[in-house]
C-alpha positions as CSV (number, residue, x, y, z in Angstrom):
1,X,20.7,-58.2,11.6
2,X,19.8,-54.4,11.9
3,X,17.7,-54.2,8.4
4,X,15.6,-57.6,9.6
5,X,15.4,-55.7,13.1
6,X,13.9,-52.4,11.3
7,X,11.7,-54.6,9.0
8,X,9.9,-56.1,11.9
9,X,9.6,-52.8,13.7
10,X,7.9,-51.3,11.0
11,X,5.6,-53.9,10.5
12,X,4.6,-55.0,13.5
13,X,5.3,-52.3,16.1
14,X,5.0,-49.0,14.5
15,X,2.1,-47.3,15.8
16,X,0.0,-46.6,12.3
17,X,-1.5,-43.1,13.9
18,X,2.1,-41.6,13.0
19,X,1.7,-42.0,9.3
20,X,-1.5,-43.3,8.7
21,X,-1.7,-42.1,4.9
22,X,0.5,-39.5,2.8
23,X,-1.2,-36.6,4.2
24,X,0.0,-37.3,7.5
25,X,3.9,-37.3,6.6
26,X,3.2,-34.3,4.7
27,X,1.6,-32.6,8.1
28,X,4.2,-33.7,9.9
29,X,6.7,-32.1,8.1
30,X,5.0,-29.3,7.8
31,X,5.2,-28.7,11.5
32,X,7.4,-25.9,13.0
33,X,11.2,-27.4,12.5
34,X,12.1,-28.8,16.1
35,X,9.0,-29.5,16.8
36,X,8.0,-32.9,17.7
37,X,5.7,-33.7,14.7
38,X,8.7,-32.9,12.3
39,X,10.8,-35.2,14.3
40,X,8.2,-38.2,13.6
41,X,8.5,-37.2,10.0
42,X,12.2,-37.5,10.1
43,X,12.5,-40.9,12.3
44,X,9.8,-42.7,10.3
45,X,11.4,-41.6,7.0
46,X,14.7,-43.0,7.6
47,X,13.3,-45.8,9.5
48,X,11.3,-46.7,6.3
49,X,14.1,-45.9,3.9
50,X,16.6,-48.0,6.3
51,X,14.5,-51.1,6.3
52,X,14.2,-50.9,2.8
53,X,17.9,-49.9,1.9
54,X,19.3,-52.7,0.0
55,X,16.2,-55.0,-0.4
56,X,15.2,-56.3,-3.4
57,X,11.6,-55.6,-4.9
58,X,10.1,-58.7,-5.9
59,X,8.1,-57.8,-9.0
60,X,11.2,-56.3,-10.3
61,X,14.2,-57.2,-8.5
62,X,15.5,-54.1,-8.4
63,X,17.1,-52.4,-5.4
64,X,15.9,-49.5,-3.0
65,X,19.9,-48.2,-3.2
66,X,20.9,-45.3,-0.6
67,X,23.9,-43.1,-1.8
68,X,26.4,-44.4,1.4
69,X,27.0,-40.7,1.8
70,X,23.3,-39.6,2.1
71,X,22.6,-37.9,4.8
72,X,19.3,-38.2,6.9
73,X,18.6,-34.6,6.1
74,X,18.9,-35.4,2.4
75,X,16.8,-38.7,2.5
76,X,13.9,-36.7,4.2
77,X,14.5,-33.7,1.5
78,X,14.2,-36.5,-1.5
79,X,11.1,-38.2,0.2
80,X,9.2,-34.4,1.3
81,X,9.7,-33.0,-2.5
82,X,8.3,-36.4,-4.2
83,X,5.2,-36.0,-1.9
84,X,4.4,-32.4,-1.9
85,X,4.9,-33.2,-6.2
86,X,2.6,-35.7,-5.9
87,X,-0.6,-34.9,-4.2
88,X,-3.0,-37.2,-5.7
89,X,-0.6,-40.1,-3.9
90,X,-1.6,-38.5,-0.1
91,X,-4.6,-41.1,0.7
92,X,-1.9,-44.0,0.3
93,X,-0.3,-45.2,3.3
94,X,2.8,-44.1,4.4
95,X,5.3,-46.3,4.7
96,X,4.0,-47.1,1.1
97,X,4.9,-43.9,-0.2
98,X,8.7,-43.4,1.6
């Protein structure tokens, strides 16, 4: 019940201004640590990854699989070095690139 909970709230309530495209996440984290921006980067990272968590990708079947003993700190680690690694990705949007 949680994961269909999150899936809705990312699609239909999340305000798009917090992580419009790549660029954005990548600002956010950027941001002073404590700050508010980098707590938007951390709370739609592992909102994203938490929807996803478990789901299967329909052109693949494959899962999006979570260590259970991943922190939140480490999911936001993984998901900051694949974008600052991949700069060309920034104009997609970002929940597509979480």
């Amino acid at each position: 019940m949680k994961k269909i909970v999150s899936f809705l709230a990312v699609l239909f309530v999340h305000d798009p201004v917090f992580a419009e495209i790549g660029a954005d996440l990548v600002n956010y984290y950027e941001s002073d640590t404590g700050s508010f921006n980098r707590g938007v980067f951390g709370g739609y990272v592992v909102a994203v990854s938490d929807t996803w968590d478990d789901v299967p990708n329909p052109r693949t079947g494959t899962c999006f699989n979570i260590p259970e003993n991943a922190s939140n700190g480490q999911i936001q680690e993984v998901a900051i070095k694949w974008l600052r690694s991949r700069p060309e990705t920034w104009h997609f949007s970002g929940e597509s690139l979480v």
